[in-house]
C-alpha positions as CSV (number, residue, x, y, z in Angstrom):
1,X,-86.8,169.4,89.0
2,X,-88.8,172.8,89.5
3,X,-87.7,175.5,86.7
4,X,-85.1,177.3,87.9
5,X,-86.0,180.7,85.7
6,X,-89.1,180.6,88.5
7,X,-87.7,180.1,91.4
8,X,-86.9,183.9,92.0
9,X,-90.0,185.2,90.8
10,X,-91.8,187.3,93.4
11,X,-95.2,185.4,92.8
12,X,-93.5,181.8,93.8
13,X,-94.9,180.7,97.1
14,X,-93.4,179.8,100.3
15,X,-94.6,176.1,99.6
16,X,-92.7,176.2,96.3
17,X,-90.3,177.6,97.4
18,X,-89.8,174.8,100.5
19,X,-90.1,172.5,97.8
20,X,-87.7,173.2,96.1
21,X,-85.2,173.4,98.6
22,X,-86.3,170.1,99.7
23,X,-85.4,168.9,96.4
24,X,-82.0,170.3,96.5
25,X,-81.5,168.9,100.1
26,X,-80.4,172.1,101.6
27,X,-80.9,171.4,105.1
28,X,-79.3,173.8,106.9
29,X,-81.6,176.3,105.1
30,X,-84.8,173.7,106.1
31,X,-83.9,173.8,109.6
32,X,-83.9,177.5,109.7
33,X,-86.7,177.6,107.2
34,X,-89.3,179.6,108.9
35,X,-87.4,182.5,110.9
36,X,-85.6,183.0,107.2
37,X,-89.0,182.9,105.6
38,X,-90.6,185.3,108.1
39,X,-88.7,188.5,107.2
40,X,-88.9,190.4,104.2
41,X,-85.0,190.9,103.7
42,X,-84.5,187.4,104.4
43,X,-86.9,185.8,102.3
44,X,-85.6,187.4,99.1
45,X,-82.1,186.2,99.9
46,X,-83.6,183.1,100.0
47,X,-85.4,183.4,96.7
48,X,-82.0,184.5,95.2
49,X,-79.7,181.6,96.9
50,X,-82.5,178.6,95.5
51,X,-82.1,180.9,92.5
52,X,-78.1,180.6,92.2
53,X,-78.3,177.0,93.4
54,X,-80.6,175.7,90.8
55,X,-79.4,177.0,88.1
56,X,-75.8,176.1,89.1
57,X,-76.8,172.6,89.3
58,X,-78.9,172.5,86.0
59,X,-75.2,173.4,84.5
60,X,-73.1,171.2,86.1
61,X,-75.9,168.3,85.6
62,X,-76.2,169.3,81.7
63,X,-72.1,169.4,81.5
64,X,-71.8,166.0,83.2
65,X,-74.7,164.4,80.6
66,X,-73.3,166.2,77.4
67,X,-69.7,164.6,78.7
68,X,-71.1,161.0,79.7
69,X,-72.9,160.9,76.0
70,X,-69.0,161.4,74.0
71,X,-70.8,163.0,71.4
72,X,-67.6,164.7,70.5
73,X,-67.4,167.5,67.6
74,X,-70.2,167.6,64.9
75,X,-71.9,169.8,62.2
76,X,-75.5,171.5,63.8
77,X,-78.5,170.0,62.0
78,X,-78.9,173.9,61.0
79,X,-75.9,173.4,58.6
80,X,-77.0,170.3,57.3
81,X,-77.2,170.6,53.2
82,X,-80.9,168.7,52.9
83,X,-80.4,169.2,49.2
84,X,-77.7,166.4,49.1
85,X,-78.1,163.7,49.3
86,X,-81.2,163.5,47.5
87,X,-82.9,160.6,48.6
88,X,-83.4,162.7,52.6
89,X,-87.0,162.6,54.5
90,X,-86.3,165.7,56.2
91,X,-90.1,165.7,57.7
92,X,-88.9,161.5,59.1
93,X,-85.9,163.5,60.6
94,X,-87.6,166.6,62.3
95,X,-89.5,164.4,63.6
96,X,-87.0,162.4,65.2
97,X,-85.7,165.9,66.9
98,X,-88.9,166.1,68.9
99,X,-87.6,162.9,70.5
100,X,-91.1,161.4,70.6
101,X,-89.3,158.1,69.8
102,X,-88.7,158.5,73.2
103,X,-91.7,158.3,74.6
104,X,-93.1,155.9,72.2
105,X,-89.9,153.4,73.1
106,X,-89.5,152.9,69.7
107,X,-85.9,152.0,67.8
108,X,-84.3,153.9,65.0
109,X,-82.6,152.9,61.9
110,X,-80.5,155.1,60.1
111,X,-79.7,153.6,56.7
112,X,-77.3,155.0,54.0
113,X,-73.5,154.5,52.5
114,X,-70.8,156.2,53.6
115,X,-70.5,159.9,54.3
116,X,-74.4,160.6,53.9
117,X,-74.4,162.4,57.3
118,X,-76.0,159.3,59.9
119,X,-74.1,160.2,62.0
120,X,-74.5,164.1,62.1
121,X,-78.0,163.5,62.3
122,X,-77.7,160.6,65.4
123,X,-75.6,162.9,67.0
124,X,-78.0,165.7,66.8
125,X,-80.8,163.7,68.0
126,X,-78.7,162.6,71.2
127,X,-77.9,166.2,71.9
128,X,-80.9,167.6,71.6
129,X,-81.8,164.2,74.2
130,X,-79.6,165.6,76.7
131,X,-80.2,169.1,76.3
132,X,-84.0,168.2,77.2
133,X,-82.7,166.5,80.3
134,X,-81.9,162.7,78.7
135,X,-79.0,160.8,79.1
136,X,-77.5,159.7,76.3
137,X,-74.5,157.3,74.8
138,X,-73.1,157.0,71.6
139,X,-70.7,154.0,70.5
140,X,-69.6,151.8,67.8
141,X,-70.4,148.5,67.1
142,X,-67.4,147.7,67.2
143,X,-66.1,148.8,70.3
144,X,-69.1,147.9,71.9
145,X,-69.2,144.3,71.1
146,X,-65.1,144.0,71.1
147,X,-65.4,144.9,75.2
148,X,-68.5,142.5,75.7
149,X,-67.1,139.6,74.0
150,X,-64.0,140.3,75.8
151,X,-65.5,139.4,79.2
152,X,-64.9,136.0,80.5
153,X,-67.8,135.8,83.0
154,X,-71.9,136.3,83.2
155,X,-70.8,138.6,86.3
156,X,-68.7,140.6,84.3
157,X,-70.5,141.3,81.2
158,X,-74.2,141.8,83.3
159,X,-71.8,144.7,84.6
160,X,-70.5,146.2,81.4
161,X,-74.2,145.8,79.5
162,X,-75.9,148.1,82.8
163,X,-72.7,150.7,81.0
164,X,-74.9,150.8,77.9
165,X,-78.2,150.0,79.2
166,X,-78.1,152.8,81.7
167,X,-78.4,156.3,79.6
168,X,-81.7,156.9,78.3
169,X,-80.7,156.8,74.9
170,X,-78.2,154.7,73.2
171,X,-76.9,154.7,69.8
172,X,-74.7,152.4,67.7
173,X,-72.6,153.4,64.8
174,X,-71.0,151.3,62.1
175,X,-73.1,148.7,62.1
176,X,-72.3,146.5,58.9
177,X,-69.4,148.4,58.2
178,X,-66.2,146.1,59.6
179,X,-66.7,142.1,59.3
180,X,-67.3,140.1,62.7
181,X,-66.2,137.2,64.3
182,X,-68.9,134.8,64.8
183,X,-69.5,135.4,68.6
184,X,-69.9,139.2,67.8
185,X,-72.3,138.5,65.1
186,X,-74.3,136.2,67.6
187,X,-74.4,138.7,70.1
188,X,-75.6,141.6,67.5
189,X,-78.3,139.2,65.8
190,X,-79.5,136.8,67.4
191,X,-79.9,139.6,70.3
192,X,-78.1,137.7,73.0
193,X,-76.4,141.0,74.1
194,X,-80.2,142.0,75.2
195,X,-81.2,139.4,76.6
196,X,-82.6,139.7,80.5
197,X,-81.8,144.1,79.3
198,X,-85.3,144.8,78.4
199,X,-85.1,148.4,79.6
200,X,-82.5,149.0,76.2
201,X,-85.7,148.1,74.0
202,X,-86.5,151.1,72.5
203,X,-83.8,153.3,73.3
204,X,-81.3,152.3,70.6
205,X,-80.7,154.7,67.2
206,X,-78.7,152.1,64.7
207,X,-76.3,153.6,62.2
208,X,-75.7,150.7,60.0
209,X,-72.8,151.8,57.2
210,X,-74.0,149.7,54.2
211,X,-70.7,148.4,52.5
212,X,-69.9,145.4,51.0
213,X,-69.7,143.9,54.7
214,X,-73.5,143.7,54.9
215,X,-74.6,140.6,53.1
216,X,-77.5,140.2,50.8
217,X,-80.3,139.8,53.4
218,X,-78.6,141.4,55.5
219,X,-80.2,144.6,55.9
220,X,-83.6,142.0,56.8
221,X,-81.9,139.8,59.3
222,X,-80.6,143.5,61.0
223,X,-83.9,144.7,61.6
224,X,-85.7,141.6,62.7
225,X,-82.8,141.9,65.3
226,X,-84.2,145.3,66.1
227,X,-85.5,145.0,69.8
228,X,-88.2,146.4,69.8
């Protein structure tokens, strides 16, 4: 979408200005486009309302993301302590705030034991994803496998995996922390969940929790799982 902090500047054209409106679909304002456009009085009302209306719907689009994504409450990277833990690559995680991963389609793994601050980072990431016009999702292993594994039918799960699928950026927390059954394990490693999804390969941030859950090997066997 065109930036709405330009749309009322004097120096947009009438082209851009169509455009945009186009783009919004007003098309009562289209219809009367050039009578509008051909007065001076007019034609700045114009520039204001494409103003208004843009802007409006930038809000409303960035409320509706930020509310899809249940990010929830969480600590700003800004207030992050970087001198604990110790063992932090702050340069790995700037890096990961320009969201170039993005781009690049490349998974993340976030590794560390319990209270390290994963998922403080992860949920930074995400809403600094949606904030730059992403969708995003963020969900537990957990509950995410409990309501796939709970569908009885191809049909049925096909339509709860476009749920995940869908956002442009999905992330996973507590992986490794609780034990699974078998058929939840199966569909984490051996990637059946993914199968025929290839449009989740490289959009997924993993916070694995590594407690006692998480076999030896087990942090292997994880990432091999990676798509990638």
């Amino acid at each position: 979408m065109t930036d709405a902090t330009n749309l009322g500047h004097p120096g947009a054209s009438h082209a851009e200005l169509r455009a945009q409106a186009v783009e919004l679909r007003l098309h009562g304002l289209l219809a009367h486009w050039d009578e509008l456009m051909g007065q001076a009085e007019t034609e700045q009302r114009v520039r204001q309302w494409l103003g208004w209306e843009s802007v409006e719907r930038a809000q409303r689009s960035l409320e509706r993301r930020l509310r899809e994504a249940h990010l929830g409450r969480f600590k700003p990277l800004a207030d992050f302590d970087w001198s604990w833990p110790k063992h932090c690559d702050r340069t790995a995680i700037e890096e990961l705030m320009s969201l170039q991963f993005l781009a690049d389609a490349s998974s993340v793994v976030l590794f560390g034991t319990n209270g390290v601050g994963k998922t403080m980072v992860a949920l930074n990431i995400a809403h600094q994803a949606v904030l730059q016009g992403h969708t995003a999702l963020f969900t537990t292993a957990g509950q995410m496998l409990g309501e796939l594994a709970a569908l009885d039918s191809d049909s049925a799960l096909r339509r709860r995996l476009q749920h995940y699928t869908a956002p442009d950026l999905l992330l996973i927390d507590e992986v490794g922390y609780l034990s699974y059954s078998n058929r939840h394990a199966d569909m984490l490693f051996a990637r059946r969940v993914f199968d025929g999804t290839e449009p989740l390969r490289g959009r997924v941030t993993w916070l694995p929790k590594l407690s006692g859950q998480m076999q030896p090997g087990g942090q292997d066997r994880f990432i091999q799982s990676i798509p990638r």
